[in-house]
mmJSON file of the N, C-alpha and C atoms, coordinates in Angstrom:
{"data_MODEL":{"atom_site":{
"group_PDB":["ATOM","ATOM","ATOM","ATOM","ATOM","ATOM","ATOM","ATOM","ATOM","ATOM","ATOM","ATOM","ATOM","ATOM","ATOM","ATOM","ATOM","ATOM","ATOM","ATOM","ATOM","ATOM","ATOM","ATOM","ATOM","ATOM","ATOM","ATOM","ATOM","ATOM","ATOM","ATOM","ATOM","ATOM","ATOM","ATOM","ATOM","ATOM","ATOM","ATOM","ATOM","ATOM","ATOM","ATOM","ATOM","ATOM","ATOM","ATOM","ATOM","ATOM","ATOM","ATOM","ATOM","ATOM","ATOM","ATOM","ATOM","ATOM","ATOM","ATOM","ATOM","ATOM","ATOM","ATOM","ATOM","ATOM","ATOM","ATOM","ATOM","ATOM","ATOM","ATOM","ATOM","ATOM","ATOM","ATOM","ATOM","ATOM","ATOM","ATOM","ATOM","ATOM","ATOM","ATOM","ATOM","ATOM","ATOM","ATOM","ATOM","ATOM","ATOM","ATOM","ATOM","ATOM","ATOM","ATOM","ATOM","ATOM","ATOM","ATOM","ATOM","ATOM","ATOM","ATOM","ATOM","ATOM","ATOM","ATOM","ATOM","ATOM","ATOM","ATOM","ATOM","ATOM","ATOM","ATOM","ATOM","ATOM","ATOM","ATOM","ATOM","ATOM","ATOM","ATOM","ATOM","ATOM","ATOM","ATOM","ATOM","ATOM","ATOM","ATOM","ATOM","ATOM","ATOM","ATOM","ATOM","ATOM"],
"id":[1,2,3,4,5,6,7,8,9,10,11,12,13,14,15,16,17,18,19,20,21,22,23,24,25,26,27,28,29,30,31,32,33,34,35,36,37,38,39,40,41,42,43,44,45,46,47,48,49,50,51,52,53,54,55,56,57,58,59,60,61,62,63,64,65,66,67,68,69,70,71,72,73,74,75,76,77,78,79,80,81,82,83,84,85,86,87,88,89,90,91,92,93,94,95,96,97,98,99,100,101,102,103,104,105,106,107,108,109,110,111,112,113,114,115,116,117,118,119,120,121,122,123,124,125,126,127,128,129,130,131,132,133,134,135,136,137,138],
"type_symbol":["N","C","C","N","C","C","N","C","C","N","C","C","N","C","C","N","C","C","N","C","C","N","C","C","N","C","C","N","C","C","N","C","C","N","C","C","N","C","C","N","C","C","N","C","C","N","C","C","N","C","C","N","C","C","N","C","C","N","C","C","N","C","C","N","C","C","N","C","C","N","C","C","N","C","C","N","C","C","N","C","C","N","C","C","N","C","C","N","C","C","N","C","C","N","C","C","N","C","C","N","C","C","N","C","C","N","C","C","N","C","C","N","C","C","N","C","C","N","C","C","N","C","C","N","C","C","N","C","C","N","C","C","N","C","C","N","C","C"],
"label_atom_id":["N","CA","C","N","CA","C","N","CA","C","N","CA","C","N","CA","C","N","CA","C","N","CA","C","N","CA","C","N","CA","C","N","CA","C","N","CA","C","N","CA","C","N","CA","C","N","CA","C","N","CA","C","N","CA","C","N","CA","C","N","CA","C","N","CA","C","N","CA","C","N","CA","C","N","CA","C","N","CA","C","N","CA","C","N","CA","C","N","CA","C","N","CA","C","N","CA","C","N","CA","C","N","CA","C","N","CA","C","N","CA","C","N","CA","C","N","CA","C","N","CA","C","N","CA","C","N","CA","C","N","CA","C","N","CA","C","N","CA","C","N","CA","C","N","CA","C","N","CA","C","N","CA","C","N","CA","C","N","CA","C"],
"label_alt_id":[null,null,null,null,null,null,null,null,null,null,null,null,null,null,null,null,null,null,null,null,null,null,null,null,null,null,null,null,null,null,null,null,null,null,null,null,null,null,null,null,null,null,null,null,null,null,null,null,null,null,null,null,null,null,null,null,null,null,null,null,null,null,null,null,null,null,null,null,null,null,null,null,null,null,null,null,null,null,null,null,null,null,null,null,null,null,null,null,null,null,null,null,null,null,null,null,null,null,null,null,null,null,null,null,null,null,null,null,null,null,null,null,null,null,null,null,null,null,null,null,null,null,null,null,null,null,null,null,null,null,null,null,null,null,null,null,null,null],
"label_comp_id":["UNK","UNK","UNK","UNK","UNK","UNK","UNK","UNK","UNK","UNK","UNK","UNK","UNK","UNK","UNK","UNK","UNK","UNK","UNK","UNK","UNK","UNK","UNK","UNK","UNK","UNK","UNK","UNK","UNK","UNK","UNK","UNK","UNK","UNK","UNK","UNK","UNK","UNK","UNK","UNK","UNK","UNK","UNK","UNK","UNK","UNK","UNK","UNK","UNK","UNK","UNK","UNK","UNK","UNK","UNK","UNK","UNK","UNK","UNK","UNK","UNK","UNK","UNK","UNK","UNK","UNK","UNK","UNK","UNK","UNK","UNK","UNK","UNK","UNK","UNK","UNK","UNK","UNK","UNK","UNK","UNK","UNK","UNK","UNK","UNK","UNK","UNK","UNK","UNK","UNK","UNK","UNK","UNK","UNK","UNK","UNK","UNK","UNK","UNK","UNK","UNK","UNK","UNK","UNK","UNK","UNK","UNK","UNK","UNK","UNK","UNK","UNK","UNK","UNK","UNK","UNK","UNK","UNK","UNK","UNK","UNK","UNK","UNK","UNK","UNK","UNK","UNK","UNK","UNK","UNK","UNK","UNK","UNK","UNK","UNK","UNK","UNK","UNK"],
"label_asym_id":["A","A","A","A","A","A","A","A","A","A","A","A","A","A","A","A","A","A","A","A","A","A","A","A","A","A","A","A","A","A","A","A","A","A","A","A","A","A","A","A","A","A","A","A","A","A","A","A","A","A","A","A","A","A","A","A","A","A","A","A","A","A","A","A","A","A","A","A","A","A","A","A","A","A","A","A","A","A","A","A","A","A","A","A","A","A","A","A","A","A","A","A","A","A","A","A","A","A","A","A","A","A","A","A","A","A","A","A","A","A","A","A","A","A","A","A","A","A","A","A","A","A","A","A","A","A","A","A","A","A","A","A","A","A","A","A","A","A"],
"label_entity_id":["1","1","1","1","1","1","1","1","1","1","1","1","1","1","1","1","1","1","1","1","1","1","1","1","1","1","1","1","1","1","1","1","1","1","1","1","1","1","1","1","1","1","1","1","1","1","1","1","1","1","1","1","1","1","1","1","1","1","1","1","1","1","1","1","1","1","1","1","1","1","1","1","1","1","1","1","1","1","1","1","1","1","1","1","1","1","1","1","1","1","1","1","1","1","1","1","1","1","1","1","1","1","1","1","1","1","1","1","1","1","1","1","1","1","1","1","1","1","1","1","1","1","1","1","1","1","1","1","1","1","1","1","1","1","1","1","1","1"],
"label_seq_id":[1,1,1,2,2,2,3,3,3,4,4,4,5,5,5,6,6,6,7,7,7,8,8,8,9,9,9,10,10,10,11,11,11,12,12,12,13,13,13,14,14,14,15,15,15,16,16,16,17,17,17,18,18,18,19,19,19,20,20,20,21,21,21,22,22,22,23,23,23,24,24,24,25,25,25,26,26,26,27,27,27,28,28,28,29,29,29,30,30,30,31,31,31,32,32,32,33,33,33,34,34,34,35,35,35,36,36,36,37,37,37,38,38,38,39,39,39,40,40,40,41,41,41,42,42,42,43,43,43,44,44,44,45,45,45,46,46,46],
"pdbx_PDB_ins_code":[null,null,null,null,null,null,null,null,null,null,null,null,null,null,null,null,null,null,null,null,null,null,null,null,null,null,null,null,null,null,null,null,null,null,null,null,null,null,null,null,null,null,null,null,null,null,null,null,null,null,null,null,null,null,null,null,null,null,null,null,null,null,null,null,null,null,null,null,null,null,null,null,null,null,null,null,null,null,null,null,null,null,null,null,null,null,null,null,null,null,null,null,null,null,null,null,null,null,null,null,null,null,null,null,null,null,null,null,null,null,null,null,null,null,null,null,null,null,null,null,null,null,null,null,null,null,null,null,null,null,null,null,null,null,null,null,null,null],
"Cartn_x":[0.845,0.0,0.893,0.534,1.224,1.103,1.648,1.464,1.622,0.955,1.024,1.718,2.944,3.703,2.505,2.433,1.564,2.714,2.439,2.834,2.454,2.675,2.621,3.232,2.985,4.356,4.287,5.621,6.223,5.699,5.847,5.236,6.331,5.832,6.196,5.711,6.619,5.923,5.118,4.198,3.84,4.286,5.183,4.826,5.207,4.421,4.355,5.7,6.679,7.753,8.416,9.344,10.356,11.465,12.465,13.38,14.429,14.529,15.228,15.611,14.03,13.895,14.468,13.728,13.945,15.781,16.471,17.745,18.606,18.056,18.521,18.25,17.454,17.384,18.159,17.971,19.434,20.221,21.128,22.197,22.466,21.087,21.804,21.335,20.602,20.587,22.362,23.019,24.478,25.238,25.194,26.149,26.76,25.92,26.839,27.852,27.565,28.433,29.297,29.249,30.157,32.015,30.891,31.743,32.262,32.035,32.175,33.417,33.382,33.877,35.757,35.385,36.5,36.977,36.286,36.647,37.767,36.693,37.693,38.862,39.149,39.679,40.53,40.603,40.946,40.236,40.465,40.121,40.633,41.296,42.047,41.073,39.854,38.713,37.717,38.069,36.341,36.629],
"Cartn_y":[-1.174,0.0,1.242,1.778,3.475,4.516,4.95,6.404,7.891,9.157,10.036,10.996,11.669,12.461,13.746,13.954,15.249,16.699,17.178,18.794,19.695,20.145,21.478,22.683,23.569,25.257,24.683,25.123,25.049,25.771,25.564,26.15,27.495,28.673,30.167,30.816,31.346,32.246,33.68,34.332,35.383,36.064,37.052,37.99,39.554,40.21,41.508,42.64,42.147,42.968,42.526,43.2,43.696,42.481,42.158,41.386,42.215,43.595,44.264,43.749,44.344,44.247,42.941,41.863,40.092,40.083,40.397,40.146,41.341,42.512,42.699,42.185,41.738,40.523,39.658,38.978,37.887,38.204,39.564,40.053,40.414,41.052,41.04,39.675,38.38,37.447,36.684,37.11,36.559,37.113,38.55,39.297,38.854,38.426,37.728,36.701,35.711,34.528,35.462,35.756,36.379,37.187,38.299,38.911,38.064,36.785,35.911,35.283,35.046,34.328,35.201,36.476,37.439,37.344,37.462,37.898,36.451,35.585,34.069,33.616,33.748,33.525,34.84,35.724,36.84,37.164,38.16,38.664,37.722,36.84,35.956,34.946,35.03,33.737,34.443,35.657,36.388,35.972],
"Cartn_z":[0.0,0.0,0.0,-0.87,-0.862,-0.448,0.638,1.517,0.593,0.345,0.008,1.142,0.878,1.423,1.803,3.313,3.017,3.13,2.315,2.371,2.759,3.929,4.57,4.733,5.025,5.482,6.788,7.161,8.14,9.115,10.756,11.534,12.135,11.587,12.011,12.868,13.771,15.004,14.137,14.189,13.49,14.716,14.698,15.981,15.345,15.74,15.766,15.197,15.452,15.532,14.396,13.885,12.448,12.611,11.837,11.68,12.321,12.088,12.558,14.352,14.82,16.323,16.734,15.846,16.576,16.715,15.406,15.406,16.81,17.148,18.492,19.568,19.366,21.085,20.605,19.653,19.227,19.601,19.232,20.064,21.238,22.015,23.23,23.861,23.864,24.392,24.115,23.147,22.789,23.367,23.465,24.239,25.851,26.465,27.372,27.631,26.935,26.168,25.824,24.257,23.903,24.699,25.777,27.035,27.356,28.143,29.111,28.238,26.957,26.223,26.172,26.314,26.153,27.567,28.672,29.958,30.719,29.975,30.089,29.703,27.669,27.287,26.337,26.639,25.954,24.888,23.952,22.838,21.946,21.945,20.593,20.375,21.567,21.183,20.833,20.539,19.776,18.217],
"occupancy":[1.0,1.0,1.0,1.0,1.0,1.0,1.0,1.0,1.0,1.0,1.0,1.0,1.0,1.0,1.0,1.0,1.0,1.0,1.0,1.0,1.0,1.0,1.0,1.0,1.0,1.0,1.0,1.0,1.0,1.0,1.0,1.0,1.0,1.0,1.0,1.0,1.0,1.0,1.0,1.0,1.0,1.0,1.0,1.0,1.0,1.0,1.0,1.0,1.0,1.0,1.0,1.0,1.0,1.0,1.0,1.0,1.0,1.0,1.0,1.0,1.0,1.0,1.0,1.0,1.0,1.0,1.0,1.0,1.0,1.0,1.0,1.0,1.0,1.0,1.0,1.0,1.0,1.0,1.0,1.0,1.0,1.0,1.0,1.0,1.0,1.0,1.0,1.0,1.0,1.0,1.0,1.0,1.0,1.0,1.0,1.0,1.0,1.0,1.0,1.0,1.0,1.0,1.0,1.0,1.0,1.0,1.0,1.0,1.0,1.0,1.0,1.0,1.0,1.0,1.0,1.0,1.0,1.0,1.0,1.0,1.0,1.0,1.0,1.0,1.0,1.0,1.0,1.0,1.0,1.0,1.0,1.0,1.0,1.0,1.0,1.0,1.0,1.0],
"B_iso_or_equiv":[0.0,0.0,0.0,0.0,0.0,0.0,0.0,0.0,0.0,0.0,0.0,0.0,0.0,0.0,0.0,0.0,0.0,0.0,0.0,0.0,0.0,0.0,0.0,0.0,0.0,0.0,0.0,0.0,0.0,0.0,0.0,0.0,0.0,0.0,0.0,0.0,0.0,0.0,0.0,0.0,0.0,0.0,0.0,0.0,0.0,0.0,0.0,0.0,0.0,0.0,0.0,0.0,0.0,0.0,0.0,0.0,0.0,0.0,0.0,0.0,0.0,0.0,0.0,0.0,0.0,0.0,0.0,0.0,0.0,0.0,0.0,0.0,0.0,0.0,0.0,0.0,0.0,0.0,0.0,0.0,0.0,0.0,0.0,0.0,0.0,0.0,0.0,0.0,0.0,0.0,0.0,0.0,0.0,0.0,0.0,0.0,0.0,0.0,0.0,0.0,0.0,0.0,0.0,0.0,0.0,0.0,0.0,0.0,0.0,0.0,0.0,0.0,0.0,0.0,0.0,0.0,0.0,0.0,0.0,0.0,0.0,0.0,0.0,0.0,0.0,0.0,0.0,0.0,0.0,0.0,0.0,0.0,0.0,0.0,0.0,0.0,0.0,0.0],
"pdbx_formal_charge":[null,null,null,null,null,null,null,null,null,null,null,null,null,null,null,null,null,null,null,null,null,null,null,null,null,null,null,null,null,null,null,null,null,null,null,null,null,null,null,null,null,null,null,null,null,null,null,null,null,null,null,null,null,null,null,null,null,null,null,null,null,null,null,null,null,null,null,null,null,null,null,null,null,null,null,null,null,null,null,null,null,null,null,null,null,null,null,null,null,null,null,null,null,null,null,null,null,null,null,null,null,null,null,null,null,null,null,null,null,null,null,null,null,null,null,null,null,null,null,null,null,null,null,null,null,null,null,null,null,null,null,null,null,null,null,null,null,null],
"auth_seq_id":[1,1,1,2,2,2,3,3,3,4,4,4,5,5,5,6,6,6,7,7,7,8,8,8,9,9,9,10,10,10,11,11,11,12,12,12,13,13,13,14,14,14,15,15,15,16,16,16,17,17,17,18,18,18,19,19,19,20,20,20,21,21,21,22,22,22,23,23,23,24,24,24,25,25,25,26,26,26,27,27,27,28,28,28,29,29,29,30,30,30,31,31,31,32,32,32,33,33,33,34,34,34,35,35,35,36,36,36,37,37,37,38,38,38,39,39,39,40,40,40,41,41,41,42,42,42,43,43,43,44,44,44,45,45,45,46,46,46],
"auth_comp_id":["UNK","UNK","UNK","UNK","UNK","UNK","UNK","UNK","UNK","UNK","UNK","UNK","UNK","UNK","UNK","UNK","UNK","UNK","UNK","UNK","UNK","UNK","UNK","UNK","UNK","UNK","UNK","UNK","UNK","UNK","UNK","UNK","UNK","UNK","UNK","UNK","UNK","UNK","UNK","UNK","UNK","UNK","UNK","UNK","UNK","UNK","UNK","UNK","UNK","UNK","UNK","UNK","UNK","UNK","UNK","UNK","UNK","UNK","UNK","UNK","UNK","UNK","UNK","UNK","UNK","UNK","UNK","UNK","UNK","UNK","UNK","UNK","UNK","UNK","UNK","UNK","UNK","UNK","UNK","UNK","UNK","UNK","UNK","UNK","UNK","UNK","UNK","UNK","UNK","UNK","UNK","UNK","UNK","UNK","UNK","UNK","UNK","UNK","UNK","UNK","UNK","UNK","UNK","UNK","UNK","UNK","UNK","UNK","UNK","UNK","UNK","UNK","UNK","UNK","UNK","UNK","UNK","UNK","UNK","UNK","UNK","UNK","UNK","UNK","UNK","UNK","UNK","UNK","UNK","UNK","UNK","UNK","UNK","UNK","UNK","UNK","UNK","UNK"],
"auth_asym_id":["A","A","A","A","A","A","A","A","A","A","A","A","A","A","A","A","A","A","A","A","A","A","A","A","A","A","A","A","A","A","A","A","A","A","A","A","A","A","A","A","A","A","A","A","A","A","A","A","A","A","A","A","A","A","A","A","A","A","A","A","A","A","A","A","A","A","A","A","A","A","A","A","A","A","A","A","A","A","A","A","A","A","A","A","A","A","A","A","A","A","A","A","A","A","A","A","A","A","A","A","A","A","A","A","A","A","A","A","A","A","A","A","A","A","A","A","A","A","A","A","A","A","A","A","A","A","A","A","A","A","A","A","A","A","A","A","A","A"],
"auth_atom_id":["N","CA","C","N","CA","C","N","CA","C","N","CA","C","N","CA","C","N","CA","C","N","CA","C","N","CA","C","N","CA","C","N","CA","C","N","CA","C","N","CA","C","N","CA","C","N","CA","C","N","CA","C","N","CA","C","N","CA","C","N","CA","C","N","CA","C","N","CA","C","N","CA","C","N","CA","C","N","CA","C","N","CA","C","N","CA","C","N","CA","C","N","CA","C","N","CA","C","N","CA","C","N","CA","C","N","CA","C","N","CA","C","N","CA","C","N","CA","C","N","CA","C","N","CA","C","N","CA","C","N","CA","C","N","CA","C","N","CA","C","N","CA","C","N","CA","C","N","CA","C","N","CA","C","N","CA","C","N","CA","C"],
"pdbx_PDB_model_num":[1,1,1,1,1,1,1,1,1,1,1,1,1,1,1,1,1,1,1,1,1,1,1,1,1,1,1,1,1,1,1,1,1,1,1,1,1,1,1,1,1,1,1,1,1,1,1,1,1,1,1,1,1,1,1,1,1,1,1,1,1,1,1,1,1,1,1,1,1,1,1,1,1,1,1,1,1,1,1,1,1,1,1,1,1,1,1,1,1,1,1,1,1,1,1,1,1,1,1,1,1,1,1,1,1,1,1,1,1,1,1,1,1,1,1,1,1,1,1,1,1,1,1,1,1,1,1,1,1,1,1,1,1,1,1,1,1,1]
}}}
């Protein structure tokens, strides 16, 4: 018996705000790592 692949879109958050905005919380949710990453291992691991 032969199964039909179903095709769907993918599941996307819709939210309110710009790509702009989302990608600064990206950054500052990274920014600590990041620091931590310098404060640990110097600037030669950024």
């Amino acid at each position: 018996m032969e199964r039909l692949l179903a095709v769907s879109s993918s599941p996307h958050i819709h939210a309110p705000q710009d790509t702009r905005t989302i990608m600064a919380w990206v950054l500052a949710a990274l920014a600590p790592a990041g620091l931590a990453g310098i404060y640990f291992f110097g600037f030669r691991a950024a």
